[in-house]
N, C-alpha and C positions, 0 to 999 in steps of 0.2 A: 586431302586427308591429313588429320593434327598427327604430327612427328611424336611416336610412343614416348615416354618417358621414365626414369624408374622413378615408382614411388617414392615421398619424400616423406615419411613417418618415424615416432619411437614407437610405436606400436607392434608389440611381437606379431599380433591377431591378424593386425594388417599388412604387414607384412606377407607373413605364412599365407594369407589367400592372395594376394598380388602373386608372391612366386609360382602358385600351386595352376597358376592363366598363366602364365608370361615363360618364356623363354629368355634366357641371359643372352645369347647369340644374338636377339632381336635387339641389344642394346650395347652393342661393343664400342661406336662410337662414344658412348658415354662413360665409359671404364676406363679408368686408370690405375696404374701400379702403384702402391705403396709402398716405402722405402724401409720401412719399418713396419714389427705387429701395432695394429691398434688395439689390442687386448693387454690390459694389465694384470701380471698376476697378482693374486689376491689372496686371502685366508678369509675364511668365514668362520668367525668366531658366535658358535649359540648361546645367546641369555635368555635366561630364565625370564618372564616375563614382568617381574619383580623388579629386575637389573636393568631391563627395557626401558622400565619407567622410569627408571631414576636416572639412566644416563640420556633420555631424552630433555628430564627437566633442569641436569644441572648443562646441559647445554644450550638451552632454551634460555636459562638466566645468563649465561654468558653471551648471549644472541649469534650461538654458533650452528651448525649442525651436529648430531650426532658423532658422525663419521670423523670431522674432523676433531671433536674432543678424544673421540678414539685415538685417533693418529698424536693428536697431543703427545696424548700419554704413553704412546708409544715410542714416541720419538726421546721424551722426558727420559723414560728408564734405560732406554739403548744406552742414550748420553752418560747419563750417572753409570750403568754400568760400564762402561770405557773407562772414566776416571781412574787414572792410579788407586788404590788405598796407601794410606799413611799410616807407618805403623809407627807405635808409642815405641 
């Protein structure tokens, strides 16, 4: 008989029905600890679907992703706002 194995998918779907059969205990030799989360926190920030488009296309012309134009400008304003101001 083939040695169980856990599924190797991104798929929520498949997933969710693999665990919904299988038992975790049936696969403990193939488990290991993590040292750390592998979960990033995050924000989810909603656009409008107007906002969508355009921050897909002005990252599309820079041949980035979304997310990471995101993060850009995220990272951009942090910066500037750190900077001292200089007063006259």
């Amino acid at each position: 008989m083939k040695p169980k194995r856990i599924l190797q998918t991104d798929s929520i779907q498949e997933l969710a029905e693999f665990w919904d059969t299988h038992d975790l205990t049936d696969f403990e030799d193939e488990l290991e600890e993590v040292p750390e989360s592998v979960f990033q926190p995050g924000v989810s920030v909603p656009l409008t679907p107007e906002e969508a488009t355009v921050v897909n296309a002005m990252a599309k012309a820079r041949g980035i992703s979304p997310r990471a134009l995101i993060q850009e400008w995220i990272s951009e304003h942090i910066e500037g706002s750190l900077k001292p101001t200089v007063e006259s």
